[in-house]
N, C-alpha and C positions, 0 to 999 in steps of 0.2 A: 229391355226385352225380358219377359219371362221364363223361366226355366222349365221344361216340360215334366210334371214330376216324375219317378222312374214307374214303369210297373212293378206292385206289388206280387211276392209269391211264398206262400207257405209251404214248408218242406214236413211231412210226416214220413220219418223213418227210422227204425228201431236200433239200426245199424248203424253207431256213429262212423266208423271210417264212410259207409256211402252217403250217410247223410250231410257230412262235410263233402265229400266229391259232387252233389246233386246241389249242396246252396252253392260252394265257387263256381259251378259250370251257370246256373241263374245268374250269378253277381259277375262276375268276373267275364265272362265272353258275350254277355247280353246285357247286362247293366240293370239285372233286375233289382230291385230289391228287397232282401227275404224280411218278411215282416215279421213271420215265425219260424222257427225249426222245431218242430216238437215230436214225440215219440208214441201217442196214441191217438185214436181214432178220434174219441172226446176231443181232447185238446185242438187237434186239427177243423172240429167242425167250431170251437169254441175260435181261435183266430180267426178262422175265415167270416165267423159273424162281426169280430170287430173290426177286421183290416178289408174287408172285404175285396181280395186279392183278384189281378186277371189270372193268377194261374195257382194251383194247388199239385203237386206231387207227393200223390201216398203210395207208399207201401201196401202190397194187398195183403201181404200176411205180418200181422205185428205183433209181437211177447205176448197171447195169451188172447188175441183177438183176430179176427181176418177184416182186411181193412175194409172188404167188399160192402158193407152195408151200411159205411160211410158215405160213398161215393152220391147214393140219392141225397143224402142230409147234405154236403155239402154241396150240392146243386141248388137247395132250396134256400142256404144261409149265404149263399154269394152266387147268384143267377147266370152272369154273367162270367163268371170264372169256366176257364178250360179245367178239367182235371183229369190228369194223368197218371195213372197207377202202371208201379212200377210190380213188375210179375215176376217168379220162378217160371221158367219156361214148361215144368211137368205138370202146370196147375190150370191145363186148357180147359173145363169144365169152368174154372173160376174165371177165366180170363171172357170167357162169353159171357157171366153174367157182368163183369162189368164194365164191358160193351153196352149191354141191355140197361145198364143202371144208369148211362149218362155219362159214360169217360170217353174223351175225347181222342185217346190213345192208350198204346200199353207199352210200356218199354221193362225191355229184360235188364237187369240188373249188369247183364254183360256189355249188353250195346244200347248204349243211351243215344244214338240216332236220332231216335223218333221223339225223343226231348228235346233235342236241337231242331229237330219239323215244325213242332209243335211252339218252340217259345218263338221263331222267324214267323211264324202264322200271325202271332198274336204282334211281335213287335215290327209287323208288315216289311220284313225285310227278305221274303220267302220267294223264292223261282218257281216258276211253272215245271220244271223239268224234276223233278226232286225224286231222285228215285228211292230214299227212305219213303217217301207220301207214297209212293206206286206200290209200292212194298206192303206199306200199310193198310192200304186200300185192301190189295189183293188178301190180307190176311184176317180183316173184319171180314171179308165177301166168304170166307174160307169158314170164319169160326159161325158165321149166322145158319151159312150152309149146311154146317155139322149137326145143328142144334135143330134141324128140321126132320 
Protein backbone atom coordinates (compact mmCIF):
# COMPACT_ATOMS: atom_id res chain seq x y z
CA UNK A 1 0.00 0.00 0.00
CA UNK A 2 1.11 3.55 -0.63
CA UNK A 3 1.50 6.30 1.64
CA UNK A 4 -0.65 9.26 1.13
CA UNK A 5 2.04 12.03 0.79
CA UNK A 6 1.48 14.85 3.74
CA UNK A 7 0.09 18.31 2.52
CA UNK A 8 2.46 20.69 1.96
CA UNK A 9 2.54 24.22 3.77
CA UNK A 10 4.73 27.36 3.76
CA UNK A 11 4.80 29.44 6.87
CA UNK A 12 5.86 33.30 6.27
CA UNK A 13 6.45 35.01 9.43
CA UNK A 14 8.76 37.59 10.87
CA UNK A 15 8.16 36.55 14.25
CA UNK A 16 10.00 33.49 15.15
CA UNK A 17 8.29 32.55 18.45
CA UNK A 18 4.78 32.70 16.11
CA UNK A 19 6.23 31.26 13.36
CA UNK A 20 7.45 28.22 15.28
CA UNK A 21 3.80 28.09 17.07
CA UNK A 22 2.03 28.27 13.33
CA UNK A 23 4.63 25.32 11.57
CA UNK A 24 3.99 22.83 15.05
CA UNK A 25 0.22 23.68 15.00
CA UNK A 26 0.53 22.63 10.75
CA UNK A 27 2.91 19.65 11.70
CA UNK A 28 2.06 18.42 14.65
CA UNK A 29 -2.03 18.53 15.08
CA UNK A 30 -2.51 18.06 11.20
CA UNK A 31 0.36 16.23 9.88
CA UNK A 32 1.21 18.85 7.47
CA UNK A 33 4.23 19.22 6.23
CA UNK A 34 6.02 22.60 6.31
CA UNK A 35 8.13 22.67 3.24
CA UNK A 36 9.30 26.32 4.11
CA UNK A 37 9.39 28.65 7.05
CA UNK A 38 10.49 31.88 5.76
CA UNK A 39 10.53 35.56 6.88
CA UNK A 40 9.64 37.68 3.76
CA UNK A 41 7.12 38.13 1.20
CA UNK A 42 9.89 37.13 -1.72
CA UNK A 43 10.91 34.14 -0.23
CA UNK A 44 7.42 33.01 0.44
CA UNK A 45 6.23 33.44 -3.25
CA UNK A 46 9.79 31.88 -4.16
CA UNK A 47 8.77 28.34 -2.09
CA UNK A 48 5.50 28.29 -2.92
CA UNK A 49 6.81 28.32 -6.80
CA UNK A 50 8.93 25.28 -6.02
CA UNK A 51 6.95 23.36 -3.35
CA UNK A 52 3.84 24.22 -4.56
CA UNK A 53 2.09 24.00 -1.12
CA UNK A 54 -2.13 23.25 -0.38
CA UNK A 55 -1.67 25.95 2.08
CA UNK A 56 0.53 29.15 2.66
CA UNK A 57 0.21 31.32 6.00
CA UNK A 58 1.75 34.85 5.82
CA UNK A 59 2.02 37.48 7.86
CA UNK A 60 0.34 40.71 6.61
CA UNK A 61 2.66 42.90 8.01
CA UNK A 62 6.51 41.75 7.85
CA UNK A 63 10.16 43.84 8.83
CA UNK A 64 9.96 46.47 6.33
CA UNK A 65 7.17 45.09 3.97
CA UNK A 66 3.27 44.47 4.20
CA UNK A 67 2.56 41.06 3.23
CA UNK A 68 -0.70 42.09 1.45
CA UNK A 69 0.68 42.32 -2.07
CA UNK A 70 2.01 38.90 -1.83
CA UNK A 71 -1.08 37.39 -1.41
CA UNK A 72 -2.23 37.81 -5.52
CA UNK A 73 1.48 36.42 -6.52
CA UNK A 74 1.24 33.63 -4.40
CA UNK A 75 -2.20 32.81 -5.82
CA UNK A 76 -0.55 32.78 -9.20
CA UNK A 77 2.70 30.64 -8.15
CA UNK A 78 0.58 27.86 -6.49
CA UNK A 79 -3.19 28.13 -7.91
CA UNK A 80 -4.34 25.91 -5.93
CA UNK A 81 -2.92 26.63 -2.46
CA UNK A 82 -5.56 28.25 0.33
CA UNK A 83 -3.71 31.33 1.72
CA UNK A 84 -4.11 32.59 5.02
CA UNK A 85 -2.93 35.73 6.35
CA UNK A 86 -2.32 36.21 9.70
CA UNK A 87 -3.56 40.06 10.68
CA UNK A 88 -3.14 42.79 13.66
CA UNK A 89 -6.77 43.07 14.44
CA UNK A 90 -6.28 47.29 14.15
CA UNK A 91 -5.41 46.69 10.47
CA UNK A 92 -9.20 46.31 9.03
CA UNK A 93 -8.59 48.52 5.97
CA UNK A 94 -5.73 45.95 5.19
CA UNK A 95 -7.68 42.90 6.14
CA UNK A 96 -10.43 43.70 3.33
CA UNK A 97 -7.92 43.96 0.88
CA UNK A 98 -6.69 40.81 1.48
CA UNK A 99 -10.05 39.29 1.27
CA UNK A 100 -10.22 41.08 -2.19
CA UNK A 101 -6.68 39.67 -3.14
CA UNK A 102 -7.62 36.00 -2.82
CA UNK A 103 -6.92 34.75 1.04
CA UNK A 104 -8.96 32.37 1.95
CA UNK A 105 -9.07 33.62 5.61
CA UNK A 106 -7.68 35.93 8.16
CA UNK A 107 -6.65 34.81 11.46
CA UNK A 108 -5.49 37.22 14.34
CA UNK A 109 -2.35 36.49 15.74
CA UNK A 110 -4.25 35.89 19.16
CA UNK A 111 -6.68 33.22 17.99
CA UNK A 112 -5.63 30.92 15.46
CA UNK A 113 -9.15 29.36 15.06
CA UNK A 114 -9.75 30.09 11.77
CA UNK A 115 -6.24 28.16 10.97
CA UNK A 116 -7.47 25.25 12.36
CA UNK A 117 -11.09 25.93 9.86
CA UNK A 118 -9.14 26.30 7.31
CA UNK A 119 -6.33 23.42 7.29
CA UNK A 120 -9.79 20.69 8.47
CA UNK A 121 -11.12 22.24 5.02
CA UNK A 122 -8.23 21.42 3.04
CA UNK A 123 -7.37 18.06 4.91
CA UNK A 124 -11.35 17.25 4.70
CA UNK A 125 -11.74 16.48 8.10
CA UNK A 126 -14.12 19.73 8.82
CA UNK A 127 -17.95 19.75 10.28
CA UNK A 128 -20.63 21.39 8.97
CA UNK A 129 -21.41 23.00 12.24
CA UNK A 130 -17.95 24.89 12.80
CA UNK A 131 -18.85 27.98 14.41
CA UNK A 132 -15.14 29.51 13.86
CA UNK A 133 -16.56 29.04 9.71
CA UNK A 134 -19.96 30.94 10.79
CA UNK A 135 -17.76 33.45 12.57
CA UNK A 136 -15.87 33.73 9.61
CA UNK A 137 -18.28 34.04 7.11
CA UNK A 138 -20.10 36.71 9.21
CA UNK A 139 -16.83 38.77 9.20
CA UNK A 140 -15.79 38.64 5.32
CA UNK A 141 -19.84 39.66 5.00
CA UNK A 142 -18.97 42.51 7.49
CA UNK A 143 -15.51 43.68 5.95
CA UNK A 144 -16.99 43.55 2.06
CA UNK A 145 -19.91 45.61 3.62
CA UNK A 146 -17.67 48.21 5.06
CA UNK A 147 -15.75 48.60 1.93
CA UNK A 148 -19.04 49.61 -0.03
Amino acid sequence: MTETPALLAVICEDDAALATALGDTVTHLYGLEVAAAVASASEAIVAAERSKPGLVVIDLVLAGELGLGVVSALRAAAPECAVVVVVPPAFITLQLDAVASGAMTLVESSDLRPLQCCIEHLTQVHGDDCRSCADQQRRRASLMAWSR
